[in-house]
C-alpha positions as CSV (number, residue, x, y, z in Angstrom):
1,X,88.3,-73.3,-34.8
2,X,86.0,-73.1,-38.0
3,X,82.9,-71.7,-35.5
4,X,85.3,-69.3,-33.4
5,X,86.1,-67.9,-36.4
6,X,82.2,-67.8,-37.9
7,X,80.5,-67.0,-35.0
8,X,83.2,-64.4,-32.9
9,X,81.9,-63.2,-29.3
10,X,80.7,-59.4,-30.0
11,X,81.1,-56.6,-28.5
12,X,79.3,-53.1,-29.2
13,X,80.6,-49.3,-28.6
14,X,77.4,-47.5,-28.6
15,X,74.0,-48.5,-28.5
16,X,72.1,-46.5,-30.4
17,X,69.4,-47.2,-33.6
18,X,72.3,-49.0,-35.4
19,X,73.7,-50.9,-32.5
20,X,70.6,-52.1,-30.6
21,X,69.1,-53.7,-33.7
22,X,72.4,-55.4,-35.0
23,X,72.9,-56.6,-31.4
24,X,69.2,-58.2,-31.2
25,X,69.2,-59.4,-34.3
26,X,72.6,-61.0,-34.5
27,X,72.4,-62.6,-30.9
28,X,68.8,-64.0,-32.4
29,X,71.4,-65.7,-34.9
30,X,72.7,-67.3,-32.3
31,X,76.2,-64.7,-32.1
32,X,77.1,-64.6,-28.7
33,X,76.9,-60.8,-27.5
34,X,79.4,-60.5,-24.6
35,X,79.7,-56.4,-23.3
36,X,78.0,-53.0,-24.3
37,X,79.2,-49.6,-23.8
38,X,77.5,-46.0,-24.2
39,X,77.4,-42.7,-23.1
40,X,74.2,-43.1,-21.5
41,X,73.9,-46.0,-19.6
42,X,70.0,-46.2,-19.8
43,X,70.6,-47.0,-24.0
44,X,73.4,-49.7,-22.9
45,X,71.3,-51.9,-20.1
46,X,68.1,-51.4,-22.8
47,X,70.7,-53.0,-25.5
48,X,72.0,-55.5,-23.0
49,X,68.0,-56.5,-22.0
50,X,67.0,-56.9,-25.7
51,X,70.1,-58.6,-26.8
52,X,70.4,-61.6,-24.1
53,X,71.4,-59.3,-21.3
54,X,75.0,-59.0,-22.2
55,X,77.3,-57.2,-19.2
56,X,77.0,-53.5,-19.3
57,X,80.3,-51.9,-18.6
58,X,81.6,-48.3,-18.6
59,X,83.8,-47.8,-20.8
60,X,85.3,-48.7,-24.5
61,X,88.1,-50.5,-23.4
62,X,86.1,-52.9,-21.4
63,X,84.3,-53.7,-24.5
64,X,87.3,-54.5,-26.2
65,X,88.7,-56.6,-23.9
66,X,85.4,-58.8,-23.8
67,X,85.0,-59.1,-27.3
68,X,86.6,-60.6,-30.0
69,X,84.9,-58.6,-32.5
70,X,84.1,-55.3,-31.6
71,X,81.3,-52.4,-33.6
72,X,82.0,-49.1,-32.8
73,X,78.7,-48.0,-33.6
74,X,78.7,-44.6,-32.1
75,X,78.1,-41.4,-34.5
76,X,80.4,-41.5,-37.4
77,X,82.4,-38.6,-36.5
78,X,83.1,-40.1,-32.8
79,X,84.0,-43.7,-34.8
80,X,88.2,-42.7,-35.3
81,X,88.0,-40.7,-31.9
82,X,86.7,-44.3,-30.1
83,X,88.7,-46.2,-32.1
84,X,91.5,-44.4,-31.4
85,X,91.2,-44.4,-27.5
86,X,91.6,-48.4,-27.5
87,X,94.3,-50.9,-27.1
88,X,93.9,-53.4,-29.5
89,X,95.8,-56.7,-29.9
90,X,95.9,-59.2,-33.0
91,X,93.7,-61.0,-34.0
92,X,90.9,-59.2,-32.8
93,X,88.3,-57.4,-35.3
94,X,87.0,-53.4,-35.2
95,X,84.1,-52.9,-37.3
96,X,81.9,-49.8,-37.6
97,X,78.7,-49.6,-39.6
98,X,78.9,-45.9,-41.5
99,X,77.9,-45.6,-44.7
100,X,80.1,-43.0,-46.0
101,X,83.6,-43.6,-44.0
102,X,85.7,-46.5,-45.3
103,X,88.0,-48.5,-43.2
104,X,90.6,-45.9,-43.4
105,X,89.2,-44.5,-40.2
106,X,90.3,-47.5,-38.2
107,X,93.4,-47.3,-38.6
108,X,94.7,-47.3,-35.2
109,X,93.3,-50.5,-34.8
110,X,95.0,-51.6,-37.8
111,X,98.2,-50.2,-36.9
112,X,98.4,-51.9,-33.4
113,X,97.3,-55.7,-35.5
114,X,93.7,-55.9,-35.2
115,X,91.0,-56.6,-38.4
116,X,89.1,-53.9,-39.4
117,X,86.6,-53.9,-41.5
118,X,82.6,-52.0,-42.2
119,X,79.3,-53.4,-42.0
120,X,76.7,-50.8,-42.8
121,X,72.9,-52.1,-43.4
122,X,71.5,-50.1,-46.4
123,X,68.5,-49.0,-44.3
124,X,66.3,-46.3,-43.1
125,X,66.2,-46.3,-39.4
126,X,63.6,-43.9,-37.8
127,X,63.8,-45.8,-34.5
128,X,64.7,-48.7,-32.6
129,X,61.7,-51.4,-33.4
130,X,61.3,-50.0,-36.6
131,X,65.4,-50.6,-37.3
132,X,65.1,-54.5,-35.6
133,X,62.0,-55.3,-37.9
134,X,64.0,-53.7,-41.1
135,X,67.0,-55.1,-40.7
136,X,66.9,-58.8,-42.0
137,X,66.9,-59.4,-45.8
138,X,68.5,-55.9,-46.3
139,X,71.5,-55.3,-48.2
140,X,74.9,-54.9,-46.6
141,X,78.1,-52.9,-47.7
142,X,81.3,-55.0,-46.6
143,X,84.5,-53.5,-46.6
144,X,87.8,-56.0,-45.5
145,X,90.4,-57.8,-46.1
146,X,90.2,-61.5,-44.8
147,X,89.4,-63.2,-43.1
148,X,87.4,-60.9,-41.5
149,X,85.6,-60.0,-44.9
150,X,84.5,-63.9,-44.6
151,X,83.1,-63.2,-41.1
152,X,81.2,-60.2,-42.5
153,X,79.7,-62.4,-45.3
154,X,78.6,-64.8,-43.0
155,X,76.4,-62.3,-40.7
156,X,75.0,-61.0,-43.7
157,X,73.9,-64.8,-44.3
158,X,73.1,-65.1,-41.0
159,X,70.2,-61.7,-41.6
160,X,69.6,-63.2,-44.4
161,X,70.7,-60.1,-46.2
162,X,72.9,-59.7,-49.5
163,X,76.2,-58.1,-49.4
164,X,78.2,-56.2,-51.6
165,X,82.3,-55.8,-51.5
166,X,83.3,-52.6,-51.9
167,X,86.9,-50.6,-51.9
168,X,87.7,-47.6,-49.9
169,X,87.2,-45.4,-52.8
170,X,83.6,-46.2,-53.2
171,X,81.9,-45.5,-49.9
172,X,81.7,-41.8,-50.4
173,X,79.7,-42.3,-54.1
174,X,77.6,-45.2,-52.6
175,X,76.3,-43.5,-49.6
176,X,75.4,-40.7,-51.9
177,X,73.0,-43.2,-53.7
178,X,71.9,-44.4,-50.3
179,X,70.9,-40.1,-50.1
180,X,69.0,-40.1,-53.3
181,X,67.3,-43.6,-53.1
182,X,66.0,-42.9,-49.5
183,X,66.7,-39.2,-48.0
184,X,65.2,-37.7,-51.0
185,X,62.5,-39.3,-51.7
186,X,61.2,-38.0,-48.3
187,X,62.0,-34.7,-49.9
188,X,60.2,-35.7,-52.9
189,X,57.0,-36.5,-51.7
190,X,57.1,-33.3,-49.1
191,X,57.3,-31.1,-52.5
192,X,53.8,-33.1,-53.8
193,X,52.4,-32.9,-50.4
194,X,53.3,-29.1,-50.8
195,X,50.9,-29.0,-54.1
196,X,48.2,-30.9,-52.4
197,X,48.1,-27.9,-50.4
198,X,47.3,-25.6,-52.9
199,X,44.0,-27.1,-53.2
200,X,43.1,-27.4,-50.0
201,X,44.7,-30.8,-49.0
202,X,46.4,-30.9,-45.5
203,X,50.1,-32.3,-45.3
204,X,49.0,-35.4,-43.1
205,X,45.6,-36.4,-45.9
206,X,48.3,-36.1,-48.8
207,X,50.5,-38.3,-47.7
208,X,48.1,-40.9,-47.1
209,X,46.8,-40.5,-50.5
210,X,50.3,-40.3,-52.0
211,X,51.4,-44.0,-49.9
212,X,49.4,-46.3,-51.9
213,X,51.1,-44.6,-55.5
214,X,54.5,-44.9,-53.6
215,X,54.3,-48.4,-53.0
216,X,52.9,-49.3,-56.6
217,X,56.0,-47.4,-57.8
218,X,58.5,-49.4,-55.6
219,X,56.3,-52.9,-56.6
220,X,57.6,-51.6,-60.0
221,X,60.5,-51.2,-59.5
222,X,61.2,-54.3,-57.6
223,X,59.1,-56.3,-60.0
224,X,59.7,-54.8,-63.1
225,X,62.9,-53.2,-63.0
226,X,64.6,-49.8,-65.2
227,X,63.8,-48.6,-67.2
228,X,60.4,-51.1,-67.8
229,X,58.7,-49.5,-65.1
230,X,58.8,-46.2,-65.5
231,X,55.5,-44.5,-66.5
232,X,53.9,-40.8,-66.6
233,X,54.3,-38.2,-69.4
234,X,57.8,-38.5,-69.5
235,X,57.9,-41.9,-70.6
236,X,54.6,-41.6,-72.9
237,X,56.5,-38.3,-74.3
238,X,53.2,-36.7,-73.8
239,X,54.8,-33.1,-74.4
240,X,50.9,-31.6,-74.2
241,X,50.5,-32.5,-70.6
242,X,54.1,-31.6,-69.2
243,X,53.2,-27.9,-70.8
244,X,50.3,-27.5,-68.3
245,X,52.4,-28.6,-65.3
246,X,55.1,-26.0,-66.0
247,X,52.3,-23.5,-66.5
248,X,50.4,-24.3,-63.6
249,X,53.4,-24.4,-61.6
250,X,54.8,-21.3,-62.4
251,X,51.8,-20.0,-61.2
252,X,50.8,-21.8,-57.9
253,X,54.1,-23.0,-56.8
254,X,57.6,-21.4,-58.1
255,X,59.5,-22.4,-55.9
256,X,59.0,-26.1,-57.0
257,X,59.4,-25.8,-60.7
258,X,63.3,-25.8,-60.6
259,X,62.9,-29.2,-58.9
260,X,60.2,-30.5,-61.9
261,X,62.4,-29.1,-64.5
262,X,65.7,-31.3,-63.2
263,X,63.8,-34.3,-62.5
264,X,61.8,-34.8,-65.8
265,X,65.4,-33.8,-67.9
266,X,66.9,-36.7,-65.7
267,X,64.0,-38.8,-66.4
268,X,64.4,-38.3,-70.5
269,X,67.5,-40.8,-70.5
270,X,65.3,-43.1,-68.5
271,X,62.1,-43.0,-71.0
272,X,64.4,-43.0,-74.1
273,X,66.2,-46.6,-72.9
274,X,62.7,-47.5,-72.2
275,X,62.2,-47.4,-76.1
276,X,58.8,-45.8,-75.4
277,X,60.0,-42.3,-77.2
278,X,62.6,-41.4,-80.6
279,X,65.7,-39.1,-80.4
280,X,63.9,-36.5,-82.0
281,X,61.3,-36.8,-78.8
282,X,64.0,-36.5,-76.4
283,X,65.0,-34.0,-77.8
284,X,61.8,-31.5,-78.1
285,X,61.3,-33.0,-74.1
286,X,64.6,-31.7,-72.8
287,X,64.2,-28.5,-74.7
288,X,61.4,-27.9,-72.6
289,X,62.8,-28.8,-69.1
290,X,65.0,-25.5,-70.4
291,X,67.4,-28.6,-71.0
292,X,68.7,-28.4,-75.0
C-alpha cells in the first residue's frame, strides 16, 4: 500500500512545456504514466513517445479515469474550466502546476472527494528540451493537505528538487518573486543591451558580452549570498561615479533613467546591510536617485 500511495499511476491533461517535461522526467523516476490528453493530438502522441508511450486518448475524462493522480497542466486560465468538466471520485488526486493560482481553483474536484493539491517547478521554460534538462534539482511550490502533500514531497525527492509548503494566500506574492527573479531580469539586461547600442554595439554582440558578468553575478549570489555579494557603486557608495551615469543617461538614453533611478534606491538597503556604507551615505545616495 506504502508504494501505491508513493508512486500513484499519472495521468496528464495537456501536454505542453510544463506537462511533457514533468511526464519524462517523472516516468524516468520510475512513476508509471498511464494516459495523456490535449487539444492537439500531435503534442499528446510526442508526450506519450517521450514519456514511455503512455495511451493517448481524447479527452479529459479518459485521463481521469486511467489515472490515479491526474495534472491538469493546460493554461492556467483553462485549469478550473478542465477541472470542472470531470467526474471525480475519492481518493483520487487533481494537481495543476501554476504558479500564481492556489488550490482554490480545484475545487470541484474537491467538492466531489478527490485530493487536490499544486506542484509548480520554479523554472524558466523556453521550450520543451530546454524544460526536461532544467527541471531536476529545481525548487518546487507544494500546496495540500495530506496525504497528498506527502506524495508531492516525494516527486520533488524523486527530481531531486527542494520543496517549499505554502498556503493559499501566498501563491499570488510568490509568483510575483518568481516575475522579478526571472521575467525581469530578461528585461533588465534588454535595457543594457539598449545602451550598448548607443555606442555602436548590436543587440545579439551585447548580450554575449553581458552573459559571462550575468553568470559571475548569479555564482555570487549562489556562492556568496545577500547582501555579501553585491558589488558596484552602490555598494562602494561611490557617489562620484553614479553622478556620471545619471548625466550621461539623461543624455543618451531617457527613457532608461527612471528604471536606474528605482533600481539603485532599492539597492541602498541592500549596500547599507552589506555594512559597506554609514547612514549618513545612504542617505546622500537616495537623495540622488531623487529618493530623500
Amino acid at each position: 500500500m506504502a508504494q501505491d500511495r508513493f508512486r500513484p499511476t499519472l495521468g496528464f491533461i495537456g501536454a505542453g512545456t510544463t506537462g511533457t517535461a514533468l511526464a519524462v522526467r517523472l516516468a524516468g523516476c520510475g512513476y508509471s504514466v498511464a494516459a495523456v490528453s490535449s487539444r492537439t493530438l500531435g503534442s499528446a502522441q510526442r508526450l506519450a513517445g517521450r514519456a514511455g508511450g503512455c495511451l493517448v486518448v481524447s479527452g479529459a475524462q479518459e485521463v481521469a479515469d486511467a489515472a490515479g493522480l491526474v495534472f491538469i497542466t493546460t493554461s492556467d486560465d483553462a485549469i478550473s474550466q478542465v477541472a470542472g468538466s470531470v467526474r471525480w471520485h475519492a481518493g483520487q488526486s487533481v494537481v495543476h502546476c501554476s504558479g500564481a493560482h492556489s488550490v482554490d481553483v480545484l475545487d470541484v474536484p474537491r467538492r466531489q472527494g478527490a485530493l487536490a493539491g499544486c506542484f509548480h517547478p520554479l523554472q524558466t521554460f523556453a521550450g520543451i528540451d530546454r524544460a526536461i534538462e532544467l527541471l531536476p534539482r529545481s525548487t518546487f511550490a507544494l500546496e495540500a493537505e495530506e496525504p497528498l502533500l506527502s506524495v508531492l514531497k516525494d516527486m520533488t525527492a524523486a527530481l531531486e528538487g527542494h520543496g517549499v509548503v505554502l498556503g493559499a494566500g501566498d501563491k499570488v506574492v510568490y509568483h510575483a518573486a518568481a516575475v522579478f527573479a526571472s521575467n525581469y531580469l530578461v528585461t533588465i539586461v534588454k535595457l543594457a543591451t539598449d545602451l550598448w547600442q548607443t555606442f555602436g554595439v548590436p543587440p545579439e554582440q551585447a548580450t554575449r558580452a553581458l552573459v559571462p558578468l550575468l553568470r559571475g553575478t548569479l555564482t555570487n549570489i549562489e556562492g556568496i549570498g545577500l547582501p555579501g555579494c553585491l558589488t558596484g557603486p552602490v555598494a562602494r557608495g561611490d557617489t562620484g561615479t553614479i553622478r556620471k551615469h545619471l548625466e550621461a543617461l539623461r543624455d543618451k538614453a531617457p527613457s532608461i533613467l527612471e528604471a536606474y533611478r528605482e533600481l539603485g534606491s532599492s539597492t541602498v538597503p541592500i549596500a547599507l546591510a552589506r555594512g559597506k556604507i554609514d547612514d549618513l551615505k545612504a542617505k546622500e545616495l537616495l537623495e540622488l536617485f531623487g529618493k530623500p
